[in-house]
N, C-alpha and C positions, 0 to 999 in steps of 0.2 A: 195780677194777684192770683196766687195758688196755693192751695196747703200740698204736701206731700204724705205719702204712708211709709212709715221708718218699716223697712223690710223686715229687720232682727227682732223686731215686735208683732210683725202679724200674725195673725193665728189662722189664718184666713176661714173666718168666722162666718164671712157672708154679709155682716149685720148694714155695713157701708154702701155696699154697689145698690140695692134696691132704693135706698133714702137720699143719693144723690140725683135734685131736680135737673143737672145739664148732661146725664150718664155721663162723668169724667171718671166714674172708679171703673174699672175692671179688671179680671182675674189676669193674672200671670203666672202659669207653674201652681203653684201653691198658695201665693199671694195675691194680694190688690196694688194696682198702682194709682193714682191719681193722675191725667193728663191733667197736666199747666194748661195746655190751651183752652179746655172745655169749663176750669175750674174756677167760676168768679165767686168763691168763699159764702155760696150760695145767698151773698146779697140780691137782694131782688125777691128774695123766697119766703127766708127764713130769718128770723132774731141771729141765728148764732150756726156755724157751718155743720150740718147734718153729720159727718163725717164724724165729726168732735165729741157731739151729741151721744150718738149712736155706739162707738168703737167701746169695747170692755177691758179696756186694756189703755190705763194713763198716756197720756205724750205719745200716742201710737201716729195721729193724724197731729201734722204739724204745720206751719206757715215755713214755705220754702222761699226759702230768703233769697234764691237767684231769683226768682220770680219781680218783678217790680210790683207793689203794691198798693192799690187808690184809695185819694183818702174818703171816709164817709161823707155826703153830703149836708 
């Protein structure tokens, strides 16, 4: 399970990399990306993925669908 950051929407604001509890956001160039492997939808954390939360900018942080995703408990 992993969200992604849609690149043509980043602003790279900042707002994401400090608010993610596994550091799976970080800079690239001018943007954020999300590592899949660090990224478990901050279950465990939070109600709802920080990323989501956070980002000022609609649909920017998404669910990456090659990702396989678990279901809640």
């Amino acid at each position: 399970m992993a969200y992604m950051i849609v690149a043509d929407q980043c602003t790279g604001c900042c707002a994401c990399e400090p608010e993610c509890p596994n550091k799976a956001i970080s800079a690239h160039k001018s943007i954020f990306v999300i590592d899949p492997d660090k990224c478990t939808e901050c279950v465990g954390h939070h109600d709802e993925p920080q990323c989501v939360a956070v980002c000022p900018i609609d649909d920017t942080c998404i669910i990456d669908e090659t990702w396989p995703r678990e279901e809640a408990a």
